[in-house]
C-alpha positions, -999 to 999 in steps of 0.1 A, spaced: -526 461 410 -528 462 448 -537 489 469 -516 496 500 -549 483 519 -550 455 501 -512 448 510 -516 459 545 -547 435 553 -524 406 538 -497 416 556 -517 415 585 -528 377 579 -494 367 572 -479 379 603 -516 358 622 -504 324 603 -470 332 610 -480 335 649 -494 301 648 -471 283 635 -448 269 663 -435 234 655 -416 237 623 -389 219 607 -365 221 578 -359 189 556 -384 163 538 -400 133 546 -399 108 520 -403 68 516 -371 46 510 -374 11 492 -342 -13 501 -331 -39 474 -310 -64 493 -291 -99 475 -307 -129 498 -286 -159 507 -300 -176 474 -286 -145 452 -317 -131 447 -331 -92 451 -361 -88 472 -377 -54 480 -378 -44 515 -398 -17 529 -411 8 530 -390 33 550 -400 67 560 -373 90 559 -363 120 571 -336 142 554 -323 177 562 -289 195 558 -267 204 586 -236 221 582 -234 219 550 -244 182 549 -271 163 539 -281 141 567 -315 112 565 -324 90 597 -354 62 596 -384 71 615 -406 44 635 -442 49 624 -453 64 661 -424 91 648 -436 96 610 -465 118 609 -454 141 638 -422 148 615 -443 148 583 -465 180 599 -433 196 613 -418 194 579 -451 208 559 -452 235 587 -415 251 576 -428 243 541 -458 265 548 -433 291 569 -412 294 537 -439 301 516 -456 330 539 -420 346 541 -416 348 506 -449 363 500 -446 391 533 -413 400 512 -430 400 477 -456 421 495 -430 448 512 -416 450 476 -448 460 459 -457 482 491 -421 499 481 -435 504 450 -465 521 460 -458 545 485 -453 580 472 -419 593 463 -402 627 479 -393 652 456 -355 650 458 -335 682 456 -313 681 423 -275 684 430 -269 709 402 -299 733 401 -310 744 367 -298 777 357 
């Protein structure tokens, strides 16, 4: 168990790494292979294609990136990755601070007679 301390100094490096983290993106970054029919009938493999896919209004959209393009995206899209995690643990850490802070002695509404 955690002491309040212990969840305070996390807290405290979440919120740093948080700070830092100014380029972020939603999505993933993945690599496409194309099957296309040649002229002869034939399947041939094309690729591969990075792509980029993210939802927008309720849609999923993907776009090809050129190379020069690629790895910029690929950080971007670790970096909301890493932003999603840290969230989740700053809220997994107010929860247990919840749970540790001391609780006032509330009045009873019918006092015992």
């Amino acid at each position: 168990m955690q002491t309040i301390q212990q969840i305070r100094q996390r807290r405290e490096e979440i919120l740093n790494e948080l700070a830092g983290l100014e380029r972020i993106r939603r999505g993933s970054v993945t690599e496409q292979m194309v099957r296309p029919i040649g002229r002869n009938g034939r399947q041939y493999t094309c690729g591969p294609y990075t792509l980029f896919s993210f939802k927008r209004n309720g849609r999923t959209q993907s776009r090809r990136l050129p190379a020069a393009e690629a790895e910029r995206i690929r950080k971007e899209v670790n970096a909301g990755h890493r932003f999603q995690e840290l969230t989740h643990e700053l809220m997994d850490l107010g929860e247990a601070a919840c749970g540790l802070g001391e609780t006032p002695n509330a009045e009873k509404k019918t006092p015992n007679f």
